[in-house]
N, C-alpha and C positions, 0 to 999 in steps of 0.2 A: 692279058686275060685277067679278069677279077679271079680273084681268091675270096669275096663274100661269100659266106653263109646264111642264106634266107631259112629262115623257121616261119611256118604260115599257120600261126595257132599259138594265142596265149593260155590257154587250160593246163591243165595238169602235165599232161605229155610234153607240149609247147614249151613253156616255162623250164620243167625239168631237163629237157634237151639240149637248149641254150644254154642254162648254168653249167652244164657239163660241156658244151661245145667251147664255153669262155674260158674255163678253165684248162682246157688244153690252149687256150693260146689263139683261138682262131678270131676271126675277124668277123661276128655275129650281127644280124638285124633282123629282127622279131618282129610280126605282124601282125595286130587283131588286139584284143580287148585283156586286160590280165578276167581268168574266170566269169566271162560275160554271160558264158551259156549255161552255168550254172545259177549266175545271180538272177538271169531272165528266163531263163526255160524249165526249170526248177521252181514245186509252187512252195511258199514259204509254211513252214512248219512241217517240212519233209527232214525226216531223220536218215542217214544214209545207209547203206543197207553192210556194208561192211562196218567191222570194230573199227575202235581207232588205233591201234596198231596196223592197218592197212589202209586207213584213210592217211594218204602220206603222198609228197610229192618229194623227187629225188634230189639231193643236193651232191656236188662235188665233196663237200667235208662234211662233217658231224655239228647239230646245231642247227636243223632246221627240219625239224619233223614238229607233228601239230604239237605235241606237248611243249615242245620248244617253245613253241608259238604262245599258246595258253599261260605257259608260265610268264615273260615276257610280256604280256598285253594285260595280264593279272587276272585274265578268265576264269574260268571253273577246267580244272586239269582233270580229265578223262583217262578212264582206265578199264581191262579187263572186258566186258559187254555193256560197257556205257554205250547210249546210244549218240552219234555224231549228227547233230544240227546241220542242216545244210548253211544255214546262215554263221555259222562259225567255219566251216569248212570254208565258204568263201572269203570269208577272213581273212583266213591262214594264209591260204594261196596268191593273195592280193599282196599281204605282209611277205611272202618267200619273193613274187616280183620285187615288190621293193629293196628288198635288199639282197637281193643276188641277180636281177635281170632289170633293172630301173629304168634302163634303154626303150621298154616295150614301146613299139612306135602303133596308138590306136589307129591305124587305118589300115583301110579293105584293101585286099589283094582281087583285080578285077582280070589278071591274065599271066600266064606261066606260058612259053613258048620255045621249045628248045630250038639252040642254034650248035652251029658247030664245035665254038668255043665254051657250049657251058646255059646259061638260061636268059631270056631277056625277059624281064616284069613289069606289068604297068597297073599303077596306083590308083586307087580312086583321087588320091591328093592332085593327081595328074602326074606325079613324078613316075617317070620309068629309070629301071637299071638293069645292072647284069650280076650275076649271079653264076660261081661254080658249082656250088649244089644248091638245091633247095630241100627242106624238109616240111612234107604235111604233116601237122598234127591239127588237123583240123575238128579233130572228134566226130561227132557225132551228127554235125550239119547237112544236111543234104540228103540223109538216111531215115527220116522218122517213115514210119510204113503203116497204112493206113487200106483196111481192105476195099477191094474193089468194088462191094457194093455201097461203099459209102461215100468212095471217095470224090464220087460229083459233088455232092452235099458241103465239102470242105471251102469252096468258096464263096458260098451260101451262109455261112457261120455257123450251119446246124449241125455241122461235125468238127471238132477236131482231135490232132493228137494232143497226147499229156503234156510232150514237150512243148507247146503252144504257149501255158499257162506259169506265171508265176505268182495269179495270187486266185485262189479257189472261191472263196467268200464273195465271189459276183453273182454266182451260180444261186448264193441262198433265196430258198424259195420258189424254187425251179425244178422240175425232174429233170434228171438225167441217168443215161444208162451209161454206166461202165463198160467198155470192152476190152475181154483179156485177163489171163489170171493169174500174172509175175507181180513182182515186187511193184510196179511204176501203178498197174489195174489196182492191187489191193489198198496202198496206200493211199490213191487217188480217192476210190470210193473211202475209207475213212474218213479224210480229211476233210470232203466234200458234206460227208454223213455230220463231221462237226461243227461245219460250216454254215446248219439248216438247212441244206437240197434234198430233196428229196431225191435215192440214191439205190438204184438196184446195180446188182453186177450182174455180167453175162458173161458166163466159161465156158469154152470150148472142150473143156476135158471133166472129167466124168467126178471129178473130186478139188477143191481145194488144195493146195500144197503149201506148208508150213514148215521152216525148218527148223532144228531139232535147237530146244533152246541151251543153256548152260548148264552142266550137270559137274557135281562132285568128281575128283579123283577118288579111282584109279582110273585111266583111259587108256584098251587097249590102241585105238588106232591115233596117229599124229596129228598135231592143232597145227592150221598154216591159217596165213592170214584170211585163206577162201573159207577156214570151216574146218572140221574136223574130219577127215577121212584120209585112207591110201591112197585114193582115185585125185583128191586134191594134191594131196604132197608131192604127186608127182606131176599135175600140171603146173606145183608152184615151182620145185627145183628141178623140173625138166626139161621149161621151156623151151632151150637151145636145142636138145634133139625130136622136138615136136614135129618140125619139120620135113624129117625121113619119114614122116610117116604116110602113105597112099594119101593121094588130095580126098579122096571121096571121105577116107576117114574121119582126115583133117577137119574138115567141113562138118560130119555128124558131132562130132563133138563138142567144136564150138558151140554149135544149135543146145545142145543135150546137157552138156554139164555146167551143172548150176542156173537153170531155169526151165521153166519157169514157176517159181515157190515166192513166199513171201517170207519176212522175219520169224521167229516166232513172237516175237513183240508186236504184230498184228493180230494174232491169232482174237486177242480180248477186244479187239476196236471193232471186228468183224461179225465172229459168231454172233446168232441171233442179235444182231443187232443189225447187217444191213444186210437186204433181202439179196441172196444168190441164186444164179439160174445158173444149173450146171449141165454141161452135154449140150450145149443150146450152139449152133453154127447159125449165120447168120445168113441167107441167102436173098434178100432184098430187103429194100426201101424206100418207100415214098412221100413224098412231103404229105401231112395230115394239119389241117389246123395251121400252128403257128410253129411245127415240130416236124418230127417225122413217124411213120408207123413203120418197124422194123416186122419183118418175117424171117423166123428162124426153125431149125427145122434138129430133132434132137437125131442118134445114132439109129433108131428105129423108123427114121424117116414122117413122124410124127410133127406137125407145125404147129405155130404160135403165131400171135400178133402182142408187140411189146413196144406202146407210145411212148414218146419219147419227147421233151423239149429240146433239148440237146445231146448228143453220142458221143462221148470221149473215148477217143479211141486210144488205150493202153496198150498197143501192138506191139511195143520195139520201133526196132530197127534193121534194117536191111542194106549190108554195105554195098554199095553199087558205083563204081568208079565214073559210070556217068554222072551221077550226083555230083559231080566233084567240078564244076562249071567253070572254075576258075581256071583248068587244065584245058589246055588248047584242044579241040577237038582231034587234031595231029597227033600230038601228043598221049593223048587217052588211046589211040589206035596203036598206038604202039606198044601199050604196055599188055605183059604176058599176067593173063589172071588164073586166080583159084576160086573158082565159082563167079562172083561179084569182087571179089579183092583181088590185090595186087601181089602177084608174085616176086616174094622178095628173097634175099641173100641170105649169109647167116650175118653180116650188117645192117640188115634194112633195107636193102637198097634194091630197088626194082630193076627188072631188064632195061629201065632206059637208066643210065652211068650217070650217076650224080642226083637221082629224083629219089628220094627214102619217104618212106611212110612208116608211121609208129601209132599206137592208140590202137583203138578198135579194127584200124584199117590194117594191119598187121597180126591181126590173131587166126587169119587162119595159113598163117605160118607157124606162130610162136606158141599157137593156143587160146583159152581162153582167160588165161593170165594176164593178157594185154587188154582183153575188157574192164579191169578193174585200175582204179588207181595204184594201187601200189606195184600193178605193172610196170611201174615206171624205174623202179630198181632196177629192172633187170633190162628193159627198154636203151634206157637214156643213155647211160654210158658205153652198150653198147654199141649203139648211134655212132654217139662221137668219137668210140676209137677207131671207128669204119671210116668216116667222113674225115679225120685228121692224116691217117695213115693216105689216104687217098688223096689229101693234097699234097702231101709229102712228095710224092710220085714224079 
């Protein structure tokens, strides 16, 4: 029986997993692109929405967190509520492959199929193997969510999601409607708004949300790398008994804490500067012109007509294990979920023995501490001392 360890995801999670799985000793091969989905699906001149004290990817030893990196590469070292470049972030993460995961093998994972002894996997390169466990960290692929009255439109080009895009500046000279009103909607429409497009947003909720920028000491409540509250402190250092908690809960929370608001460092790129339609739900759409004319209808059941060259749709994401195409249809049936996600251990590791999930697809065990990067502290080495002890066995 193979004793390999497949990791299916070079991103943050990916990366940080393997370094921790290598350094216990085991026998690692890593799938996918180091940070791809950040250098591609990410539009440039996005700032990321955590400090850099939580923009961080996990190492086995000390010496490789982003200032590490910055210092070392002779960048500009960040601190305190500087805001993080995504194009340095990808950087970093590229620089952490390099020199603790250099193995990353870039090719597609086109199928996971369990067998009796463990996993058999086949390549886009064509090669197949076997595998004792494997772990997703696939992020966010397969998940972008896109409402249903748009989502014909998507094949069409005259809708897509934010993740679609990584360079905004094609749009100039274009309307376009913003949908959604978290972090990904508000900076989109900015960046869009800098861009020269012509740029409204449309909110589904009744006000903009903004969070609380940096203030002087004294502070009665605790700074963690999510923000300043009790309610965080304890999704940061509670993660592990997140779990005990009722799934329906589990689930509310994820959804609730910590979204959907934007920086307060958008606050100035926004106000009176790019036109918002608040309370606006959107309930159809039809091709108009060379565009679409959206119908949207506010809480008093009150409608609008709002043309449109192009819809971006700022929605998120929605973890859904069928998304996850790579997993055998068999194999997807077998797994025990919480809502869309995968019911895992307090290792990671789903009802089928040897298959772990970590990253987003893992937070509604863990929380939503495992959406953010720096979930990966608490993520990773757990992982791997579930997956070590387990071959040990």
């Amino acid at each position: 029986m193979s004793k390999n360890v497949v990791v299916i995801g070079a991103g943050p999670y990916g990366l940080s997993t393997a370094a921790h799985l290598k350094a216990r000793g085991l026998s690692v091969r890593v799938f996918g692109s180091p940070m791809a989905s950040w250098a591609e699906n990410m539009p440039a001149g996005m700032l990321l929405k955590s400090p850099p004290s939580a923009s961080m990817l996990s190492a086995p030893r000390p010496g490789f967190a982003l200032d590490d990196y910055a210092r070392q590469a002779g960048e500009s070292r960040l601190s305190g509520h500087d805001q993080v470049p995504v194009e340095m972030f990808v950087r970093y993460g590229q620089w952490f492959a390099e020199e603790l995961v250099p193995e990353v093998e870039r090719v597609r994972v086109l199928g996971v199929d369990r067998q009796t002894d463990g996993f058999h996997l086949k390549l886009a390169s064509g090669e197949e193997l076997r595998a004792a466990a494997v772990v997703v960290a696939s992020g966010m692929d397969g998940f972008a969510h896109v409402p249903e009255p748009l989502a014909e439109f998507v094949p069409e080009g005259l809708v897509s999601h934010s993740s679609h895009h990584a360079d905004l500046s094609t749009f100039a000279g274009r309307d376009v409607v913003v949908v959604g009103g978290g972090q990904s909607a508000q900076e989109s429409a900015a960046l869009l708004h800098e861009a020269d497009a012509r740029v409204q947003l449309l909110v589904r909720g009744e006000k903009l949300v903004f969070g609380a920028g940096p203030t002087p000491p004294p502070h009665w409540q605790p700074d963690t790398p999510l923000g300043r509250s009790w309610g965080l402190y304890g999704v940061v250092h509670q993660a592990a008994v997140f779990r005990f908690l009722p799934a329906v809960t589990r689930l509310r929370l994820v959804k609730r804490v910590l979204g959907p608001f934007g920086s307060w460092w958008l606050k100035p790129r926004l106000d009176g500067v790019v036109p918002v339609r608040l309370g606006q739900h959107i309930t159809g759409a039809r091709r108009h012109d060379s565009g679409l004319l959206l119908t949207t209808a506010d809480g008093e059941g009150r409608t609008r007509t709002i043309a449109a060259e192009h819809v971006l749709a700022a929605t998120g994401y929605r973890v859904r294990l069928d998304g996850l195409d790579f997993l055998a249809p068999e194999l997807r049936a077998e797994l025990t979920r919480t809502g869309g996600f995968p019911h895992l251990d307090a290792g990671l590791q789903s009802s089928v023995p040897g298959l772990y999930f970590t990253g987003i697809q893992a937070a509604a065990t863990f929380g939503p501490l495992l959406r953010f990067t720096c979930g990966t502290a608490f993520a990773a080495p757990r992982l791997a001392k579930a997956v070590a002890a387990r071959q040990a066995m």
